[in-house]
N, C-alpha and C positions, 0 to 999 in steps of 0.2 A: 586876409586873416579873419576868421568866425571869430565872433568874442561866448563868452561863457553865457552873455543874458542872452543871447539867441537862440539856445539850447535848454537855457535850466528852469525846473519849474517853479512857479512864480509862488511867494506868501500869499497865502488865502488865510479864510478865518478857520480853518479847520488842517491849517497847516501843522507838521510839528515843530512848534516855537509854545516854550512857555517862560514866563515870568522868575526872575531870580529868586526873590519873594513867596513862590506859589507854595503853599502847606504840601509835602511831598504824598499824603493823601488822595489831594486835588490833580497832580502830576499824576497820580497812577489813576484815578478815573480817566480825566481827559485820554490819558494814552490807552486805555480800553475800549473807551468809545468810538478811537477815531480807528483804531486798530492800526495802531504802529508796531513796525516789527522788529524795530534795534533801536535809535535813538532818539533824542529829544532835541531840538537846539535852546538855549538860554539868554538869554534876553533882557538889557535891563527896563530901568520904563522908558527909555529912548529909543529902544527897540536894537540894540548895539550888542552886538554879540559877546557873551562872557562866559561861555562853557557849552559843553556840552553834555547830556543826562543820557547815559547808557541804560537799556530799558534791563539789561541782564544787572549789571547795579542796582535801579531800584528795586528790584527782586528780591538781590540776595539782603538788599536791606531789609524791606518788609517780612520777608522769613524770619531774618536775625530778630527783632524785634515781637514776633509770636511764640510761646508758650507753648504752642503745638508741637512748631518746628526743633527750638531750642529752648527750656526748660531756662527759665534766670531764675533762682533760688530768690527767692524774697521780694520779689515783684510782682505787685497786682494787675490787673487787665487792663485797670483804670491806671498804672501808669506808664503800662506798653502805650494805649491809647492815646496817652498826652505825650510820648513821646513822635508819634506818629504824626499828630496835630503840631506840633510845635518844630517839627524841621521840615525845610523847607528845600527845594532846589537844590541853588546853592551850596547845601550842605554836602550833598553827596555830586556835585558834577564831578567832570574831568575841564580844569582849565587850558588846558593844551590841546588847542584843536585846529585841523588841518581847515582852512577856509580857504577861499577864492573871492576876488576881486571879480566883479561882475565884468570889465570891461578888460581882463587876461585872456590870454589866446588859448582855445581849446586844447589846443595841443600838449600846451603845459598843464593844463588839468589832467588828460589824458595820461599822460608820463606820470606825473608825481604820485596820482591815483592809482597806476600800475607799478610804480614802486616800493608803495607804502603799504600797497592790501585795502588801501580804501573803497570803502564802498560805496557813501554818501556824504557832503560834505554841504555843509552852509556856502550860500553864497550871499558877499556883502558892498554894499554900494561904496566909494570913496570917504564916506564918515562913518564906516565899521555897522549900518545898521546891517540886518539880517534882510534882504532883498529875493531871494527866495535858497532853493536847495540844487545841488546835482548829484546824479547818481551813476549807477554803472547803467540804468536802462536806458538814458539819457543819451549815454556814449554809446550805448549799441544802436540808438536809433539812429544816432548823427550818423554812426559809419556805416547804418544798412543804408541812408540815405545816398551817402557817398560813394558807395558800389551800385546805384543804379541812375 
């Protein structure tokens, strides 16, 4: 039986993991810099998984919040601004998120991910830390490996 940490790629410091904590500003730099292209995983300071930050959520939040996009009657720049500054992560994750156990059999990753429409999921050690991620390229590799 493969397990999931033999396959998934590991937390680096340029991973997608951010802070519950983080000013949702800071979350949307990071996630331009590193060029992520759906989500975020959340993190407390133990590094334990507590959500997930969909990149098409903080989107539609940063629009909602512009004056450009959506016109708020009686609110100044300066208080889009400090709203922008003052929430955080947390504020907008999804708490409900499909993870894996580093030491589960790929198979069940496999399955529940072709199930569910998953396409990337956290992967977490025995104390819920965030230990790295798996993806659908991850399972195409294992089973291109597998057919040769």
């Amino acid at each position: 039986m493969k397990k999931i940490k033999e396959i998934m790629t590991p937390i680096e410091k340029d991973s997608p993991v951010v802070r519950i904590d983080d000013p949702l500003i800071d979350v949307a730099q990071f996630a331009v810099k590193y060029q992520y292209r759906r989500c975020l995983y959340v993190v407390d300071h133990e590094g334990k998984l507590k959500g997930v930050l969909m990149l098409y959520d903080l989107l539609k939040h940063l629009l909602r919040e512009s004056t450009e996009f959506f016109p708020l009657p009686g609110a100044s720049s300066l208080e889009i601004i400090d709203v922008l500054f003052s929430q955080t992560a947390q504020d907008i994750m999804k708490r409900h998120v499909v993870a894996f156990n580093e030491e589960e059999d790929i198979r069940k990753a496999i399955t529940k991910m072709l199930q569910l429409g998953v396409k990337d999921a956290p992967v977490v050690d025995t104390e819920g830390k965030v230990v790295g991620y798996i993806s659908l390229v991850n399972l195409i590799e294992y089973a291109l490996k597998r057919q040769i």
